[in-house]
N, C-alpha and C positions, 0 to 999 in steps of 0.2 A: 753468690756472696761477693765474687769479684764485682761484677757489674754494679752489688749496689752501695758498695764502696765507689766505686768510680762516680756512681751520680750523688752523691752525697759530696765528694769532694769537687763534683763539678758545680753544686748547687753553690756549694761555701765559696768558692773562686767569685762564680756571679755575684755573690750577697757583698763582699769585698767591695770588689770594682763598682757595685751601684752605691755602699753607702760612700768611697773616696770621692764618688761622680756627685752624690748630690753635697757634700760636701764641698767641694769646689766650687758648685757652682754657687753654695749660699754663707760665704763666710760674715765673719764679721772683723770689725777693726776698731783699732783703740785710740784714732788720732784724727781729727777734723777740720782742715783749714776753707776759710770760703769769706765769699763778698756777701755784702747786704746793706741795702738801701733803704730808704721810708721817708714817714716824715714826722715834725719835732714838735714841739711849742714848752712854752716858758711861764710859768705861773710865780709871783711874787706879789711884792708890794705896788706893782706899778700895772700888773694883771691880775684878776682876781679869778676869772674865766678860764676853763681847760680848752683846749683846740682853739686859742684866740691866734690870731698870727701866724699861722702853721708855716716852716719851713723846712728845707730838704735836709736830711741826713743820710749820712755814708758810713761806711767801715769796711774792716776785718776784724775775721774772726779765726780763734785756734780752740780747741775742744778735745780733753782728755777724756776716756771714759773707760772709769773704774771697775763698775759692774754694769749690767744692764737697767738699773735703774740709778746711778751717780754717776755724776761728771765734774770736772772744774775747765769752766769757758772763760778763756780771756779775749779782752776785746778793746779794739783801738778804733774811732773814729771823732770824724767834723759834721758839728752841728752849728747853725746860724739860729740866732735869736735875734726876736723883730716885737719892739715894744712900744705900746703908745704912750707918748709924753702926755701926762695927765695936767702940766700945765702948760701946753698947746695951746691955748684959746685963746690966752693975753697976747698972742701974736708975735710971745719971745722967742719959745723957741721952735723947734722941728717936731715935726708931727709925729715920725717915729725913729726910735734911736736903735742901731740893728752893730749885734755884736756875733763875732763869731767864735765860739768857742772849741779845743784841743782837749779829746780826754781820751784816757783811759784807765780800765778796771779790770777784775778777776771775781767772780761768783764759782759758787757750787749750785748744782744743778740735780732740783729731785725731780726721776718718770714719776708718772702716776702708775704706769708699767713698765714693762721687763722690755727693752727699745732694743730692737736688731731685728734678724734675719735667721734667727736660730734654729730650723727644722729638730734639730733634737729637743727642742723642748717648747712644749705647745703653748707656755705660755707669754711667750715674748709677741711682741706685735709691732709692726712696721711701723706703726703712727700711735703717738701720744699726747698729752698736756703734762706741763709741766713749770716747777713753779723754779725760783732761782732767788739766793739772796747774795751780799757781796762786801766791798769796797772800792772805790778807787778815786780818783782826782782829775781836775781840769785846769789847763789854763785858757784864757782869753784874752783878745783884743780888739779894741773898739776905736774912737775918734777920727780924727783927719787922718786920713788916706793910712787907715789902719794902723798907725806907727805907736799908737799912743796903748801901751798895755796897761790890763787889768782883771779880777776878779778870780774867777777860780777857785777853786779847793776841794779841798776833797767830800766826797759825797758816798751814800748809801746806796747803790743797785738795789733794787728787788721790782718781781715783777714773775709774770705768768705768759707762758706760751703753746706754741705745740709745735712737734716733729714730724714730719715724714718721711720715712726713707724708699722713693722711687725707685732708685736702682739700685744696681749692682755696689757702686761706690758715692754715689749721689743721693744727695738727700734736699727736704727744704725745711726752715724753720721761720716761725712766725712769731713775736714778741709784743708786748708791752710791757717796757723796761720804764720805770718810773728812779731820778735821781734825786734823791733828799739832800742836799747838803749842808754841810756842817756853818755854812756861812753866808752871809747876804748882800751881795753885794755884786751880783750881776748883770746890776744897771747899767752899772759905771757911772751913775750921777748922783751925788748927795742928794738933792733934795727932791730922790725918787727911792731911797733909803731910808727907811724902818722913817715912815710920816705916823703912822699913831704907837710908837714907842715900847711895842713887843717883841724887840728883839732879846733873845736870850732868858725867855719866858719859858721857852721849848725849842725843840726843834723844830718844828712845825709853823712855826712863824718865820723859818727861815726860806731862801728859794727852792724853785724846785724845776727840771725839765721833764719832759717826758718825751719818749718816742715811739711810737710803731714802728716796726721793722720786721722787712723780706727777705732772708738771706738764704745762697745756697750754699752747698758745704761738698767739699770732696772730699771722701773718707780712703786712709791708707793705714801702713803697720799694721799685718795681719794678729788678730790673736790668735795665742795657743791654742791646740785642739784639748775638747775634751777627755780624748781619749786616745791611745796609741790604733784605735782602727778608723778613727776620724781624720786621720792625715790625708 
């Protein structure tokens, strides 16, 4: 009887120490900060074409996450917009007029699954798609030797991606974040400004950017365990 009290208590010590062990080694976290680069292009009045003029985009990023399918990502970077003067030919003016634009915004963010690392429950998965909608705002500036500001405003995020979480606090994500905004007007030139007179028709007659974007993310701030034997 003694003895098989003794392996039963020695079984329970092991079963302990292996679920704290696999626990450790596979946590999850609620806080995401990281870079990401790509590239941009600019669709309005003065382009009519998606991927025309493409140029480079940067940022940061920070990423809350609420459950294993919610999050709210905020996000700060510079994107250059590169557009062709549609009356170029008369020999007046420059052939492309190239603005660089300042934004930032904040989206919530739905998994299509349950996103982590969570051995206790089988249904979470290290890699997802996922969609995201938002607000936020830009500024910009364009002319001689950049000095001359303009345009901006606030705009619509949304867009679809996916997730991977590689390692341990490492992850990558992949996006096409498309910006509607509320306003038209980052030519910076009148007379590449609402030419057949549907502005304010909809939104959708106003500009828009778009990006693709590679970003990596370092995840920190452990969550709470499940359970007092999950510690």
């Amino acid at each position: 009887m003694i003895k098989d009290n003794k392996y039963r208590f020695s079984l329970l010590v092991f079963s302990l120490f292996a679920v704290a062990n696999v626990q450790g080694q596979f946590v999850d976290y609620l806080c995401e900060v990281g870079v990401q680069g790509g590239m941009g292009y600019y669709v309005g009045d003065a382009t009519e074409h998606i991927f025309n003029n493409i140029q480079p985009v940067y940022g940061l990023q920070f990423r809350y996450k609420f459950t294993p399918r919610w999050a709210l990502s905020a996000k700060a970077q510079g994107q250059r917009i590169k557009i062709n003067d549609p009356h170029y030919d008369n020999g007046v003016f420059e052939k492309y007029i190239t603005n660089q634009l300042w934004s930032a915004d904040i989206v919530a963010e739905f998994n299509f699954f349950r996103f982590g690392t969570k051995q206790y429950d089988n249904r979470v998965k290290q890699i997802t798609p996922y969609i995201f909608l938002g607000i936020g705002g830009s500024i910009g500036y364009g002319g001689s030797m950049g000095k001359k500001w303009h345009g901006g405003g606030l705009y619509i995020p949304c867009g679809i991606g996916l997730k991977w979480k590689f390692a341990k606090h490492w992850g990558l994500n992949f996006a096409w974040q498309q910006q509607i905004y509320f306003t038209d007007d980052l030519e910076n030139k009148k007379r590449m400004d609402d030419p057949k007179g549907l502005n304010g028709s909809n939104i959708l007659n106003n500009d828009f950017t778009s990006n693709l974007i590679l970003g990596i993310v370092f995840e920190f701030a452990t969550l709470p365990p499940p359970c007092k034997l999950c510690k």
